[in-house]
N, C-alpha and C positions, 0 to 999 in steps of 0.2 A: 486564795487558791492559786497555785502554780498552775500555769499552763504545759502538760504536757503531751506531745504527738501520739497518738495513739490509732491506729488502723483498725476500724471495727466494722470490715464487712463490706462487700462490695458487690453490687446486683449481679449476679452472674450471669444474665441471660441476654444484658447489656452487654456487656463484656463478649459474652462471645461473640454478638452482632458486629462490634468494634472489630473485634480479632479476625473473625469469620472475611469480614469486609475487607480488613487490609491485605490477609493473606491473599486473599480472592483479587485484587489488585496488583499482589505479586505473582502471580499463578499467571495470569492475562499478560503480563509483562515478560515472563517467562517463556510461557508459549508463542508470544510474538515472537523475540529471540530466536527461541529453537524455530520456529517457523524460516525467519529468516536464515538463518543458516543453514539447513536444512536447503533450502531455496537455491543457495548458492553452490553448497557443496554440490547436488544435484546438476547444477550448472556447469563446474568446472568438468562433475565427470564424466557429463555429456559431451562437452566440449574434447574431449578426450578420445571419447568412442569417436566423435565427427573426425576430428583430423585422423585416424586411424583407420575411416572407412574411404576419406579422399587419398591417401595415400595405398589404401586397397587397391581406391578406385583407381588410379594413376599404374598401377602396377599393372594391373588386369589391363587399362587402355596402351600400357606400352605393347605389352604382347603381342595385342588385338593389332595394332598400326607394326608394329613388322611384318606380322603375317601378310595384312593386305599386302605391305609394298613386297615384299619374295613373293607375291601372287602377281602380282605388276610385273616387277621382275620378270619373271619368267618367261609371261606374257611376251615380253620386249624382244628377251632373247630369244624366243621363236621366232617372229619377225625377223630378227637379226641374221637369225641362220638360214631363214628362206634365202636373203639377199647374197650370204655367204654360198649359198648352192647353187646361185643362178650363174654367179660371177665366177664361180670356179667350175662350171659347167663346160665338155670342150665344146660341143657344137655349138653353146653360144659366144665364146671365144670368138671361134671359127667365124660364126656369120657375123661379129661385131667387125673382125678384122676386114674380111669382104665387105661390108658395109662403108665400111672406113674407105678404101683403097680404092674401090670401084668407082667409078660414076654415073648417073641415073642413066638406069635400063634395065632390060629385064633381071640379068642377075642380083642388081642393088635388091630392087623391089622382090624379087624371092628370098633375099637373104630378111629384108627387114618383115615378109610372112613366117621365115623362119625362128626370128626373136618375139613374134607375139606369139607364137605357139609356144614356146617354152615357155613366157612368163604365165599363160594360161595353166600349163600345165600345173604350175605351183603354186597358182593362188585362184585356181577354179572353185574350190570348196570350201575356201576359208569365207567365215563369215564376218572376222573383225579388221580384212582389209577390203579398201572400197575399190585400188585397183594398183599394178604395179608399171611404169616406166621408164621407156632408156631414149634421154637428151641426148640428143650427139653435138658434138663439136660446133657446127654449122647450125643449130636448131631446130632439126630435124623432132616430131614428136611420136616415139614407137611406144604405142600403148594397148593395154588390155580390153579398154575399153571397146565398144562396138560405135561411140560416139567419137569420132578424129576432130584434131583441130583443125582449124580454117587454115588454107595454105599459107593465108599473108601472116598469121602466128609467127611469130618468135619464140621458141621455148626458154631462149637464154634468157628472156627478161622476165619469165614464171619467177614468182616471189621467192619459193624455195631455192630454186637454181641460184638466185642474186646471193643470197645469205648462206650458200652453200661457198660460193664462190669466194666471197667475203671472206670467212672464216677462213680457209685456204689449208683446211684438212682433207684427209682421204674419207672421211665417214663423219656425218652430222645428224645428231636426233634434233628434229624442229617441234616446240612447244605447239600448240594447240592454233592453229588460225585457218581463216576461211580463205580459199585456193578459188583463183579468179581460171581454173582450168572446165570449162562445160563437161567435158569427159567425166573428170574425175567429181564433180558435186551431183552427177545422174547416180548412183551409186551411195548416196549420201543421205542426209534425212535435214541437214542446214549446212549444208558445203562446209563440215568446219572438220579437220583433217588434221593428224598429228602423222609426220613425215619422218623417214628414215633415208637417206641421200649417200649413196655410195660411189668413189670414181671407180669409171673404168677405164683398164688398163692394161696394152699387150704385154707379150712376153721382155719388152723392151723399153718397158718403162712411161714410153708414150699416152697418153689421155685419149681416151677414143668417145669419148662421152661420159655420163652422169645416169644411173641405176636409182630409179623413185621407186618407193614403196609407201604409199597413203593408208592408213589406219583411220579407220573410223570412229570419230568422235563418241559418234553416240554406241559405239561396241563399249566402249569403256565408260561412258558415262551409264548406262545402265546394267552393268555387271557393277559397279561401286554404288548407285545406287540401293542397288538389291540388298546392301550391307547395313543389318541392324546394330547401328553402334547402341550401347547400351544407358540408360539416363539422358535421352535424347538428346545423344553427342553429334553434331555435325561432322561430315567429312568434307576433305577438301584435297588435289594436288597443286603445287604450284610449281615452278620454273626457276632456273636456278636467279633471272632475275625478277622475280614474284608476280610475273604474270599466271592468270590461273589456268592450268592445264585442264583440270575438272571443278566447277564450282556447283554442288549439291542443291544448295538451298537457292540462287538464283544462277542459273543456265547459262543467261542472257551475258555475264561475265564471262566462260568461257574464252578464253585467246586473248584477254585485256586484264590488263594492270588495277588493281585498283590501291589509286595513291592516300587515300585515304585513313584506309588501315594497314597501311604498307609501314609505319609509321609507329600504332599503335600496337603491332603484335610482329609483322609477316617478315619484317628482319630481324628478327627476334628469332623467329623457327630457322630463319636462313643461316643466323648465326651459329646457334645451337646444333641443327641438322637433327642429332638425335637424342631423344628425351623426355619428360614432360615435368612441369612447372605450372603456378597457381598464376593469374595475372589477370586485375582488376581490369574488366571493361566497359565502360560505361555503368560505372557504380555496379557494376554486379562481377561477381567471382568467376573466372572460368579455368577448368584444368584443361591445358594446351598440352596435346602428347603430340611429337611429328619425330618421323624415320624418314631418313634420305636416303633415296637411291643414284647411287654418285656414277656409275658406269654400268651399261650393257655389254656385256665382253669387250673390253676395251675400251668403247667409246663411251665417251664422254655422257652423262645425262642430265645431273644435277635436279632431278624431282624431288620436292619434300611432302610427304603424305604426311598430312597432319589432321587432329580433330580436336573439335570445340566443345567441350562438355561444361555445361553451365553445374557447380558447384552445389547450389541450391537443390538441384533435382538428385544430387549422389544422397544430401544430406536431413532431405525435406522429412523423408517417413520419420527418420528419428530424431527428428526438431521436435515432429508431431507428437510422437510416443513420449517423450520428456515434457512439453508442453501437456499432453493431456496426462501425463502420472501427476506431475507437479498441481497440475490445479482438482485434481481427484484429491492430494493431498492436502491442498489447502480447504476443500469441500470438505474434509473430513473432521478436518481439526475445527472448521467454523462449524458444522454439526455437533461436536465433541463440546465448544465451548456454548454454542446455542443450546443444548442438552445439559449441561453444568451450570447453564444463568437458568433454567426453567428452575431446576433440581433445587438451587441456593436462594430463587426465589422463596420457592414452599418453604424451606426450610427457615428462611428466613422471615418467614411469615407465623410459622410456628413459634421461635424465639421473639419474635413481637410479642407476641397473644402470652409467651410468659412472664414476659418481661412487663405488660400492661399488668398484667394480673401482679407481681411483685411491685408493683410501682405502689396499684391501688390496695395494696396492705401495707405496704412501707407509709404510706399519705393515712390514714387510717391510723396508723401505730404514732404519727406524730402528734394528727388532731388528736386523739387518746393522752398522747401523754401531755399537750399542751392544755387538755380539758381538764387533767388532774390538778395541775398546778393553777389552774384559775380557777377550780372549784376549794382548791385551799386558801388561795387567795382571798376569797368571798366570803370564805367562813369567817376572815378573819375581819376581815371590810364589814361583815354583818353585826359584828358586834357593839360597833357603837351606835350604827343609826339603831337597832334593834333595844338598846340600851334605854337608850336616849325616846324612845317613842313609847319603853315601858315606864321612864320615869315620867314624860309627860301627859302620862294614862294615870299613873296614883296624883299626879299632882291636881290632875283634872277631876280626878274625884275625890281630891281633898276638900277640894274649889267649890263643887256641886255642895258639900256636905255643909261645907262654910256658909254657902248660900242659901241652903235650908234651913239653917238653925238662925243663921240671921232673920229669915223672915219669920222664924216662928215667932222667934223672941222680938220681935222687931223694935231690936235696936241699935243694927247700923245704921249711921248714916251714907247717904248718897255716896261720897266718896269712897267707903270702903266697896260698894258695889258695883263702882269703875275699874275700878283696881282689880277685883277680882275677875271683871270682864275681861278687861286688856291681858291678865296672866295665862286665861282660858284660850284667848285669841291666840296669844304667843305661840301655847303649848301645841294648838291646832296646824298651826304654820310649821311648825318644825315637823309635829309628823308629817302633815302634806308632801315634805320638805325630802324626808327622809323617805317618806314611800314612794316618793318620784326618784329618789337616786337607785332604793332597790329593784324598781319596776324597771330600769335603762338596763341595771347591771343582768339582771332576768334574760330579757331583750337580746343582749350580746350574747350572753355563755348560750342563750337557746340559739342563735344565728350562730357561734360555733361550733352547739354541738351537731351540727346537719354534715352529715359524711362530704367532707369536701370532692367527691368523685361525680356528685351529684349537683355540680352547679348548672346554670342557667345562663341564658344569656343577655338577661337583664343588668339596665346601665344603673351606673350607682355614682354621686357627685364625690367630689372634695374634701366637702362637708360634713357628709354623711360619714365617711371614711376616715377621718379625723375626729369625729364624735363617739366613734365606737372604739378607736384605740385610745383615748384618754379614759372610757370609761373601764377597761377591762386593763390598764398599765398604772392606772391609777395607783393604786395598792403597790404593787412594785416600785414605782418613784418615792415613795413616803418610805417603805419599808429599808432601802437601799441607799437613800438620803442622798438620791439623785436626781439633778433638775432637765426636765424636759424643755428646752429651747425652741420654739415651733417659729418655722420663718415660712411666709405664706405668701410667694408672689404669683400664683394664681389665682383666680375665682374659686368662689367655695360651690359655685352650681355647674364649676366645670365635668363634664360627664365623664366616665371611664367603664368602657367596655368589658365587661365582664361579671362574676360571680364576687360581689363584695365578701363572703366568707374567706374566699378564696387568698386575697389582695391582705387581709388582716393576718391571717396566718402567717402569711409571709413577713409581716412588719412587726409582728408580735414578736417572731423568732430573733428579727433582727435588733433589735430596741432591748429584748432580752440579752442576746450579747454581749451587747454593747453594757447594758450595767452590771453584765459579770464581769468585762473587763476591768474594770476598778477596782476587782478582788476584795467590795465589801466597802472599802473608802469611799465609797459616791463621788460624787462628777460630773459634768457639761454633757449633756446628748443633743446632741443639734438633731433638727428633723427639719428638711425643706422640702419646698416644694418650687419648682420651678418648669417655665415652658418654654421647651424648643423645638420651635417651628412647629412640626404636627405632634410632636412628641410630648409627654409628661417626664417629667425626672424628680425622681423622690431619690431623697439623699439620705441617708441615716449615719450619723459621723459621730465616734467617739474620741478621746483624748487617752486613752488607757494605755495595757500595757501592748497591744499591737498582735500580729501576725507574723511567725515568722515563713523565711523566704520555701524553706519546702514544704510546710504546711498549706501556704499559697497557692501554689503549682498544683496541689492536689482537691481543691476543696471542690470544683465544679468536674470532680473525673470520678471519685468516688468520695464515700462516708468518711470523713476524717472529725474528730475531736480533740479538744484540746483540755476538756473538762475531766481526764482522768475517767476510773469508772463511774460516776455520775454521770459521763453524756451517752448520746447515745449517737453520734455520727449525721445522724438524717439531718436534721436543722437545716444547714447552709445548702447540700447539697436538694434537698426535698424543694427549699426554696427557689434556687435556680431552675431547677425541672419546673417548678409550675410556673414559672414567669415567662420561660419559653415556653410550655404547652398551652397554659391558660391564656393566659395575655400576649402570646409573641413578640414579647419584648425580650431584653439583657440585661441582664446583670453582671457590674462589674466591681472588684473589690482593689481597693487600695491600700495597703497596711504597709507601716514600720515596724518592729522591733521596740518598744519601749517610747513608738512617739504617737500611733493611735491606729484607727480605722476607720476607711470611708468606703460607705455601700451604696454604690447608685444603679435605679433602678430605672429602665427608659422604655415607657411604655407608648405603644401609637393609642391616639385622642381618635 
C-alpha cells in the first residue's frame, strides 16, 4: 500500500480553544499597545494644554506686575510733587533765604516756625509719609516732627544726607533703610524709611540746604501686601542694586541685599528689567515676571517689581485631571479585559466540556474499530487451536473405543494399552494447551473491550503489559511475516501507573503501524524497554518505508493518515492525547522518508 497524506477531520472544539487562546493573546498584546499609546498621546497633549496655560499664566502675570508698578509709580510721583510744591513755594523760598542770611535770633527762629508750618501744611493728612525735612548747610534739623533733634546732632552726617551728598545730584530716591533720626522712627512701625532728597536752592544758584521727605516703609509694604497674586505668586520690589525695597514673604530683609539669590535669579530681573521667563530653582520651576520702574519725573529710580510664581501650582489641577482621566482609562480597559478573561473563561469552559465529550467518542470510535480488527483476528487465531482440540476429542474417542474392545476381546497386550494411554495423555495436553491460549486471548479482547474513558487508577507491571500485547499482536506477526524483536532492560514487576487497557491501545496502534509500514513484505519491529532515571521509555521502531516531513509536523496537531481511505486519522493522534492525559507522559516520533520509524514513549515510574 502506498502511503498517502490525507486530512480527515480535525476536533473542532480543540481548535477553537487553540485559536480562541492565541487570538486572546493577540487581543491582550494589542490592548497593551493601544493602552500605551494612548498613554502617551494623552501625555504629549497635556503637556501642550500645560505650556499654554504657563504661558497664559505669564501673560496674565505680566499685566498684573505693571499695573502694580504704574500703581507704585504714581504713588512716588505724588511724593514727588509734594517736594516740587514746597520747593517752589514763595514763602518758603523767602524763609529759606532768611534763614540762610540771618543769624540766630529771633527772626532766624520765626523764619525756621515759618518752614515747619509749611511742611505741615502738606504732609499733615498724608498717611504714607512718616514726616518731611529741610538740612541746612551748617546742620541745622527743621522738621515736622513734634520730636527735635538733640542740639549736639549733626544733620549732615544723617545716612541719607551722606549718600545724597555722594551722589552729587539735585534729587535722589533712597531704597528702603532704617534712619538713625528719633524724630523721624516716632512716626514709623520699625524706623525703616524710603526717602526722597531734594537740594535747595536761591534764585542764584546757591545750596541753602537739603528738603527730606521720609515714606513709610510699612505704607507700602502693606498696600503690596494686600495684593493677591494669583497661583500663590510671591511679590517682591528691589533696587537698582538688588537690595530689597519690599520683601513679602520675609520682612526682616527689607533694606538688605541678599547675596545669595542675587546670583541665582535677582540679576537676572535686573537684567531683563521687563518681562517674564520660566527659571529652575531649587529643582523646582518658577515663572519670574518683573516690570521696572526706571524714573519718577525725572529722577532716577531703578525699582524692579517682580513676582515668583511656582509653575507647579499654575499646572497642578490639570496634572491632576490628566492623571485621574488616564488612570480612569486604564481602570477601564483593566475592567474591560477582567470582564473579557471572566467572559472567555466560561466560554472556554464550555469548549472543554465539548471538546471532552469529542475526545470520549473519538477514544470510543478507535477502541471500536481496534475491537473489530482483533475480533477478526481471533476468528482467525481460533481456528486452529479449536481444530486441533476437535481433532484430539475424535481421537480420544477412537482411543476409549479401542480401549473397550480390547478389553472385551481381551487381547491386547500391555503395550498396546501404554500406547494408547500416552496418545490420550498427549491429546489432553494439547487441549489444556489450547484452552489456556483461548482463555488469555478471552482475557485481553475482554480488558479491551472496557470503554477506555473508564480507567482506574490501578498499577500494572512490565510483565503484565508485555503478556497482553503478545498475546492480542500475535496473529498480526504470523499473518504479516513480521518478527517482533522484544529488548527488556527493565524488570518485568516494574509498576506503571495507570489503566493497563489504556497503555495497550496505545502500543497495539503503534506495533500496528509499524507492520503496515512494510506494505505487506514483513520485517524487524524492535520493541524496548528502557529506564531513565524516574522515567520509563518504550520504544517501538520500525525499518519501513518512513514518515514524510509534512505529515510529521502534523500528526500530534490533528487527525492525519497516510493509509488512503482505509485509515481513519485517530491512531497516532488519539495515542498522543492519552499519553499526555492518561499517563502524563510524551511522545515523540522520529521518521525518515524511505529509512524507518521511531516512537518513544516516556512515561514517569
Amino acid at each position: 500500500m502506498k502511503r498517502e497524506d490525507q486530512k480527515i477531520g480535525f476536533p473542532k472544539n480543540k481548535e477553537n480553544i487553540y485559536k480562541t487562546g492565541k487570538h486572546w493573546g493577540i487581543n491582550f498584546a494589542v490592548i497593551i499597545v493601544v493602552t500605551i499609546l494612548v498613554c502617551i498621546i494623552s501625555y504629549i497633549s497635556f503637556d501642550t494644554i500645560l505650556n499654554a496655560m504657563v504661558e497664559h499664566a505669564q501673560n496674565d502675570s505680566q499685566m498684573l506686575i505693571r499695573q502694580i508698578s504704574s500703581s507704585i509709580q504714581v504713588m512716588l510721583e505724588d511724593v514727588d510733587n509734594v517736594a516740587q510744591d514746597v520747593l517752589t513755594d514763595t514763602l518758603f523760598n523767602e524763609c529759606m533765604e532768611t534763614y540762610y542770611t540771618l543769624p540766630m535770633g529771633h527772626e532766624k527762629s520765626k523764619s525756621e516756625r515759618k518752614i515747619e508750618g509749611i511742611l505741615n501744611s502738606r504732609i499733615r493728612t498724608r498717611t504714607d509719609i512718616a514726616d518731611a525735612a529741610v538740612v541746612t548747610n551748617s546742620g541745622e534739623y527743621i522738621t515736622t516732627s513734634e520730636v527735635k533733634k538733640k542740639a549736639q546732632d549733626n544733620a549732615l552726617s544723617y545716612y541719607a544726607i551722606k549718600r545724597f551728598e555722594y551722589g552729587s545730584k539735585n534729587s535722589m530716591w533712597l531704597d528702603t533703610y532704617q534712619t538713625e533720626v528719633s524724630s523721624t522712627s516716632t512716626y514709623t512701625d520699625n524706623s525703616l524709611v524710603i526717602s526722597f532728597i531734594k537740594s535747595i536752592r536761591d534764585g542764584y544758584g546757591r545750596q541753602l540746604g537739603f528738603f527730606l521727605i521720609n515714606i513709610k516703609e510699612s505704607y507700602l509694604y502693606d498696600v503690596i501686601s494686600e495684593i493677591d497674586l494669583p497661583y500663590n505668586g510671591e511679590l517682591y520690589i528691589i533696587g537698582e542694586d538688588a537690595n530689597y525695597v519690599i520683601n513679602i514673604p520675609n520682612r526682616e530683609r527689607n533694606g538688605k541685599k541678599d547675596y545669595s539669590k542675587y546670583d541665582l535669579y535677582l540679576k537676572d530681573i535686573l537684567k531683563q528689567k521687563t518681562g517674564s521667563f520660566v527659571k529652575e530653582l531649587g529643582n523646582e520651576n518658577y515663572v519670574i515676571t518683573c516690570s521696572t520702574i526706571g524714573e519718577i519725573n525725572g529722577n532716577s529710580l531703578g525699582w524692579s517689581v517682580f513676582s515668583l510664581t511656582p509653575v507647579k501650582s499654575i499646572t497642578t489641577k490639570i496634572k491632576n485631571a490628566r492623571d485621574n482621566m488616564i488612570l480612569v482609562g486604564i481602570l477601564c480597559v483593566a475592567g474591560a479585559f477582567l470582564i473579557s478573561v471572566f467572559i472567555l473563561k466560561i466560554y472556554n469552559s464550555y469548549l472543554g466540556k465539548k471538546y471532552t465529550r469529542r475526545h470520549e467518542i473519538l477514544m470510543e470510535r478507535e477502541r471500536l474499530a481496534s475491537l473489530g480488527g482483533l475480533i477478526s483476528g481471533i476468528a482467525v487465531n481460533f481456528r486452529t487451536p479449536i481444530s486441533s482440540i476437535e481433532r484430539g476429542l475424535l481421537e480420544l474417542e477412537d482411543s476409549i473405543k479401542q480401549y473397550e474392545n480390547s478389553i472385551i476381546a481381551n487381547k491386547e497386550e500391555m503395550d498396546f494399552h501404554h500406547a494408547n494411554a500416552n496418545k490420550m495423555d498427549t491429546g489432553i495436553e494439547e487441549i489444556a494447551d489450547y484452552c489456556s491460549y483461548i482463555s488469555n486471548v478471552i482475557s485481553a479482547v475482554k480488558g479491551q473491550a472496557v470503554k477506555l474513558n473508564d480507567s482506574t487508577s490501578e498499577n500494572f507491571t512490565v510483565g503484565q503489559l508485555l503478556q497482553r500485547i503478545e498475546i492480542l499482536m500475535k496473529y498480526e506477526f504470523k499473518h504479516y511475516n513480521c518478527e517482533l524483536n522484544i529488548e527488556l532492560n527493565v524488570e518485568e514487576d516494574t509498576l506503571i501507573k495507570g489503566e493497563i487497557n489504556n497503555l495497550v491501545q496505545v502500543l497495539n496502534n503503534l506495533i500496528y503501524n509499524a507492520i503496515e509500514s512494510y506494505n505487506g513484505r514483513g520485517g524487524k519491529i524492535d520493541f524496548l524497554f528502557n529506564k531513565k532515571g524516574r522515567y520509563l521509555e518504550i520504544i517501538v521502531r520500525d525499518y519501513g518505508c518512513g514518515i514524510g516531513e509534512e505529515v510529521k509536523k502534523k500528526l500530534f496537531k490533528q487527525m492525519i493518515t497516510t493509509k488512503g481511505k482505509d485509515g481513519t486519522g485517530i491512531g497516532v493522534y488519539m495515542s498522543y492525547s492519552t499519553i499526555r492525559g492518561k499517563f502524563k507522559g510524551t511522545m515523540m516520533i522520529d521518521s525518515k522518508k524511505d529509512v524507518g520509524t521511531s516512537v518513544t514513549i516516556s512515561i514517569p515510574l
